[in-house]
N, C-alpha and C positions, 0 to 999 in steps of 0.2 A: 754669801752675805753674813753667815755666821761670825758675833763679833761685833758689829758695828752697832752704834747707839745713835741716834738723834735725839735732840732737844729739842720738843713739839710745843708751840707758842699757841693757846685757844684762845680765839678773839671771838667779839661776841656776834650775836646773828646769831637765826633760826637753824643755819649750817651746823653751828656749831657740835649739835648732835653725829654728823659726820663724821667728825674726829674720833669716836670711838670702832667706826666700824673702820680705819683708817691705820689705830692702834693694831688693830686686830688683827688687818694684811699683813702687817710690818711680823708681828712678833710670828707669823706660821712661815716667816723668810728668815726667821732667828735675827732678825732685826727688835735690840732693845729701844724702846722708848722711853724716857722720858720727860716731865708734863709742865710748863706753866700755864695756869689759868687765869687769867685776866678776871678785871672786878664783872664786866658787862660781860664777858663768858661764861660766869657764872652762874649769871640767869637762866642759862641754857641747859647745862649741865654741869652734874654735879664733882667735885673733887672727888668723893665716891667712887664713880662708877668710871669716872680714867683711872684713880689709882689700880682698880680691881683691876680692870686691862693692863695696864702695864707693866703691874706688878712692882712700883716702885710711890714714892711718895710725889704728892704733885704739893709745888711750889705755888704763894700767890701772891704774900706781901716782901716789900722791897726792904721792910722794915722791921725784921723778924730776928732779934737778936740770937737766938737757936740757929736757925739756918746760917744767919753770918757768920758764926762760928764754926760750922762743922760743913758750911755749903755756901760760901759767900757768894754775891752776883758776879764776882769776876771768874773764880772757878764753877761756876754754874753754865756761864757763856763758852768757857772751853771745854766743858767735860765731853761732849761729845763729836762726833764725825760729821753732822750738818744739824744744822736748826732751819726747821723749818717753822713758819705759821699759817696756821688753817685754822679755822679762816681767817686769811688777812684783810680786818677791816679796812675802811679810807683812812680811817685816826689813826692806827698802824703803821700803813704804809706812812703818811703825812711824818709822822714823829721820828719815824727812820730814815725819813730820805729829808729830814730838817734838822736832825741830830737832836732831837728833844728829849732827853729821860726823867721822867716823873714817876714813873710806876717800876715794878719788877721788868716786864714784858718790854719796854723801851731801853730800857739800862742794857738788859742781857742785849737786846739788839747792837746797843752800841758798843760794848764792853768787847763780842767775841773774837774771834778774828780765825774763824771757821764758815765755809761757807752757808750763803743762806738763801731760803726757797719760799719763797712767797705764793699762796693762791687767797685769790682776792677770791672777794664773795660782797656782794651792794647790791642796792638798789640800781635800774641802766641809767637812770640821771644822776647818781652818783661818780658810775663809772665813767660816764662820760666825760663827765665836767671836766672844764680844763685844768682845775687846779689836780686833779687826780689823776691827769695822764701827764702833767708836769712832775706829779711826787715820781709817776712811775716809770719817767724816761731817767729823774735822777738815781734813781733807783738801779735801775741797769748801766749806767754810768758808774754806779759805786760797787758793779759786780756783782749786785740779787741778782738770784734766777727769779722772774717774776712771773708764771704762767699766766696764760691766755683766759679768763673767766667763759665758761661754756654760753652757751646762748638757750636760753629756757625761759618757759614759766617760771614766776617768782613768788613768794606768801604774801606779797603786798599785791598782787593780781595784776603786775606788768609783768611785759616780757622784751628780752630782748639779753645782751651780752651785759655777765654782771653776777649770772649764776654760778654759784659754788663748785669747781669742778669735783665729776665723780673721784670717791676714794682710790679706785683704782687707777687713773690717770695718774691723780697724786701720788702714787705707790711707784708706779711706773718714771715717772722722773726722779725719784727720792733712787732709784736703782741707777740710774744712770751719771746720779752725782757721785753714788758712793760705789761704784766702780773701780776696778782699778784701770788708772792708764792704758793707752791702746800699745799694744804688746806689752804686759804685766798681766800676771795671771798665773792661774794651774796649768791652763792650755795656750800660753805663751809659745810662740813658733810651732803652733800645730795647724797645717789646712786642715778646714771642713767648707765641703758642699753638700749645701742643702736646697732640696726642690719644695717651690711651696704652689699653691693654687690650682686653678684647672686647667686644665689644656681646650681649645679651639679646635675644633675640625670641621674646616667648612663643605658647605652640599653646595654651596654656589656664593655671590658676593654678598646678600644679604643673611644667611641663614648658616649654624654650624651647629653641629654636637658636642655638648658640655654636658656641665655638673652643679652642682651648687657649692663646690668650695669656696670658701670663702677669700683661702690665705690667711686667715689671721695665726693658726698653730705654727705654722709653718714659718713666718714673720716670724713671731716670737721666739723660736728656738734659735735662727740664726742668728737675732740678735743677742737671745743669751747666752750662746756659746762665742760670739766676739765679746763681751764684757766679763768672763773666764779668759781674754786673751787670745783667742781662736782669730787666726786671717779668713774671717768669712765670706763664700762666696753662695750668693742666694739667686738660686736659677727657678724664676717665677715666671708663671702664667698668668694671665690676663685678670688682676684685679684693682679693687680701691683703693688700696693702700698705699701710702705712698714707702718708699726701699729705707730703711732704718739707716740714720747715717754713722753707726758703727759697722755696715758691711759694705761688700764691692755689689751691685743688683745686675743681673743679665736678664732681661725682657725677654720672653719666646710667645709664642700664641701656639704650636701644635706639638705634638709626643713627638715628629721626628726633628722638628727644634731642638724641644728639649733633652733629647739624647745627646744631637751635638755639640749642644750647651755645656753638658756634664760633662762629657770629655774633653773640649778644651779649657776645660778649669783641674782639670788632673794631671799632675798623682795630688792624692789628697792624704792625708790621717783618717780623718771622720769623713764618711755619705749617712747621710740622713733623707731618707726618702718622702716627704711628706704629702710632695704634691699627688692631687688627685688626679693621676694622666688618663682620660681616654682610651678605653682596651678596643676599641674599633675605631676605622677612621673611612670614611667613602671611598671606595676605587676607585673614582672620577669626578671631579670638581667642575661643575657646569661654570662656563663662562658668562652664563647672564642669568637674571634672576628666573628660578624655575616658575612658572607659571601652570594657572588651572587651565582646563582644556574645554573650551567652549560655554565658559561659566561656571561648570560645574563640577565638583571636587571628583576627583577619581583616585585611582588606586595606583599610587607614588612605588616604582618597583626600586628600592634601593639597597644598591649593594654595597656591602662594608669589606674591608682586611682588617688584620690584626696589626695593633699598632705593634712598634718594640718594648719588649716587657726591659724596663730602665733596671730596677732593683734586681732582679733575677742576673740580668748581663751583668751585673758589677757585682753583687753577691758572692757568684758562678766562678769567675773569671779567677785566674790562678795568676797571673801576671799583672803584677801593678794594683793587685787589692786593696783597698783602704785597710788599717789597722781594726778598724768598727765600721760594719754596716748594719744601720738601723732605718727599720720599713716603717709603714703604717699600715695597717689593714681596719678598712673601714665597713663593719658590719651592721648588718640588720638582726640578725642570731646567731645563736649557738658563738658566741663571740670569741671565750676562749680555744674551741676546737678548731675551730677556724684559724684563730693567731698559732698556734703551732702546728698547722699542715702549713699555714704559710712559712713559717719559719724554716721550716725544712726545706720545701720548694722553691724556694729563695735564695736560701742558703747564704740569708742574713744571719748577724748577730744577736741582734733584737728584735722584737717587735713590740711595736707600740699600739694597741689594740683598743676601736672604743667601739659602744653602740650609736649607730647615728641618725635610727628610725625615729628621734625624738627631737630637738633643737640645737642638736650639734653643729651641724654645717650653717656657718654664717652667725651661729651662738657666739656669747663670751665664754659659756664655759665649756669646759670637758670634764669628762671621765673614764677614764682610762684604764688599762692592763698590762703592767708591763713585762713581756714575756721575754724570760731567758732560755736558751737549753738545758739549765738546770734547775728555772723556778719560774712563779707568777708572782709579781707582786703588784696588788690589786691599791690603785691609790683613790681617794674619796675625792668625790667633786670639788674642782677648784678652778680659778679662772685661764684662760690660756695663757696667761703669761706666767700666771703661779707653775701650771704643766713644763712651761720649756724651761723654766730657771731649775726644777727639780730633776728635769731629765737632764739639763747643762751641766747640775753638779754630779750626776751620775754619772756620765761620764768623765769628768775631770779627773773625780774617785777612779775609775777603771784605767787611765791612761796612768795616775800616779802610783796606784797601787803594783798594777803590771811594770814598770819602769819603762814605758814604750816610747820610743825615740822616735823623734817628726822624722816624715819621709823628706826629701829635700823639694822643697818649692823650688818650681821653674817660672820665670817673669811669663803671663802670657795676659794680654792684652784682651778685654771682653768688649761683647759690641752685645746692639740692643736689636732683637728682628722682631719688629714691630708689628 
């Protein structure tokens, strides 16, 4: 994302403070910002403390003979790759989708002819009102992206759909505008599969051994190595999320699923191992639900095997290897020595190492270690999606720098075992 600039529209509302912590995401994605503030924005916050974030001057009157000269509202409207406004008041939306310019913030809306992102932020009688889902069907008529408002408490002490979505939502779609097309990119004609969530292994029909993976890292990398261009194919276990619609998704519920998930999705470039697969699995799958014995609880004698170790087989494997295999190993201690006996034993390329005896699994955030055979590079807490877009670009870097040529895809057809 290095390179690209938006032009951020702050409309007014208690939100408005959001907008800085919003600046913030963007610029640690080498995403420039930015900034007009509106008059009612400004109640909120200050010109100050977006410029400091941005790093650039922020715009307010429409009527500023300086800025016409050296920044007028028509090259203001183009200067950058999208404009978005957060928060998009109703007045906002209303002026934009009625063609109304009185202010700076109305004019550039009308003026640019770059795409535009709207996130609404009101009161739920606001949002509701007809005339407000009328601005904002003509709105998507006239091509705004106009997100969905979250559904929350609000400062006026109602609740309901209308609340400002989180900055990182907002981050998250701002990535997928400024995307490059599907095949464009650094990883343009390269597969990658990647495993993400847990695996299932039932003791009978009601009852199985898992994990608490969430899927969400795992999500997020596959999608951010499809928007580098990558044909992604994301072989997941059973969770909430619904399959990113920049990849191909294959559903499995158990480890030996999803071993033969993996390999009907090869040859690949990239494996990325993230899911959390089950190292044991029952040697016997009772047909009906197991039951106590006379009321009262007794001693369950159960036997497990050893699932198939996914990343190690593919790692190992000398015929048909991916270009990069990258693990995860998910620790409680000793984190690092742990990530490079894996590494070996694996006989990946990377690993991706975090501690998770704290709010990792099912968290938004990680932190991480990422280990090569030649080094550790230790990266500071940041969101999971901030994690997969950095490890996305890391490998783009490794496949451009080595000049590595895609394997040839072969058409194969994915089903979902449910």
């Amino acid at each position: 994302m290095n390179g690209k600039r938006i032009l951020l529209i702050v409309g007014g509302g208690i939100a408005a403070y959001k907008s800085l912590e919003l600046i913030r995401l963007l610029a640690k994605e080498g995403i420039a910002t930015r900034v007009i503030l509106t008059k009612s924005g400004a109640e909120f916050v200050t010109p100050l403390s977006l410029g400091s974030l941005s790093g650039d001057k922020v715009y307010q009157e429409l009527f500023n003979l300086t800025d016409e000269s050296e920044m007028g509202h028509i090259e203001l409207s183009r200067s950058a790759d999208l404009v978005v406004v957060a928060p998009a008041t109703a007045d906002l939306m209303a002026k934009a989708a009625n063609g109304l310019a009185n202010d700076l913030a109305s004019t550039t809306l009308l003026a640019t002819d770059k795409p535009v992102l709207m996130a609404p932020a009101m009161n739920v009688r606001m949002w509701e009102h007809a005339a407000t889902q009328r601005n904002v069907a003509q709105l998507k008529v006239d091509g705004v992206h106009v997100m969905t408002p979250d559904v929350g408490p609000m400062a006026c002490g109602e609740f309901g759909p209308g609340r400002f979505p989180e900055p990182e939502r907002i981050a998250q779609e701002i990535r997928k505008l400024l995307a490059p097309p599907k095949g464009a990119g650094p990883l343009a004609g390269v597969r990658a599969v990647v495993t993400a969530g847990p695996t299932r292994e039932p003791l009978d029909p009601v009852r199985f051994i898992s994990n608490h993976s969430s899927g969400k890292q795992g999500y997020a990398i596959a999608d951010a190595l499809a928007r580098l261009g990558a044909d992604v194919r994301l072989v997941t276990g059973p969770t909430q999320l619904p399959i990113p619609d920049t990849v191909t998704g294959v559903k499995v519920e158990t480890a030996l699923e999803m071993q033969d998930a993996v390999k009907a999705n090869f040859p690949a470039d990239i494996f990325v191992s993230v899911a959390a697969v089950a190292d044991w699995r029952p040697a016997t799958r009772a047909k009906t639900k197991l039951k106590l014995k006379g009321g009262k609880t007794e001693n369950l004698d159960l036997h497990l095997v050893e699932n198939p170790d996914i990343l190690r087989s593919i790692g190992t494997t000398k015929k048909g290897r991916p270009r990069l295999v990258v693990g995860f190993a998910a620790e409680t201690n000793d984190v690092e020595k742990n990530a490079k006996a894996k590494l070996t034993r694996k006989g990946a390329d990377w690993i991706v190492a975090n501690d998770v005896s704290g709010d990792v699994m099912g968290g938004a955030d990680n932190e991480v270690l990422l280990v090569t055979k030649s080094a550790t590079d230790r990266w500071p807490r940041m969101s999971k999606a901030e994690v997969a877009m950095k490890l996305a670009d890391r490998i783009a870097q490794s496949f451009v720098q080595s000049g590595a040529k895609a394997q040839p895809s072969t058409k194969t057809k994915t089903s979902a075992a449910e």
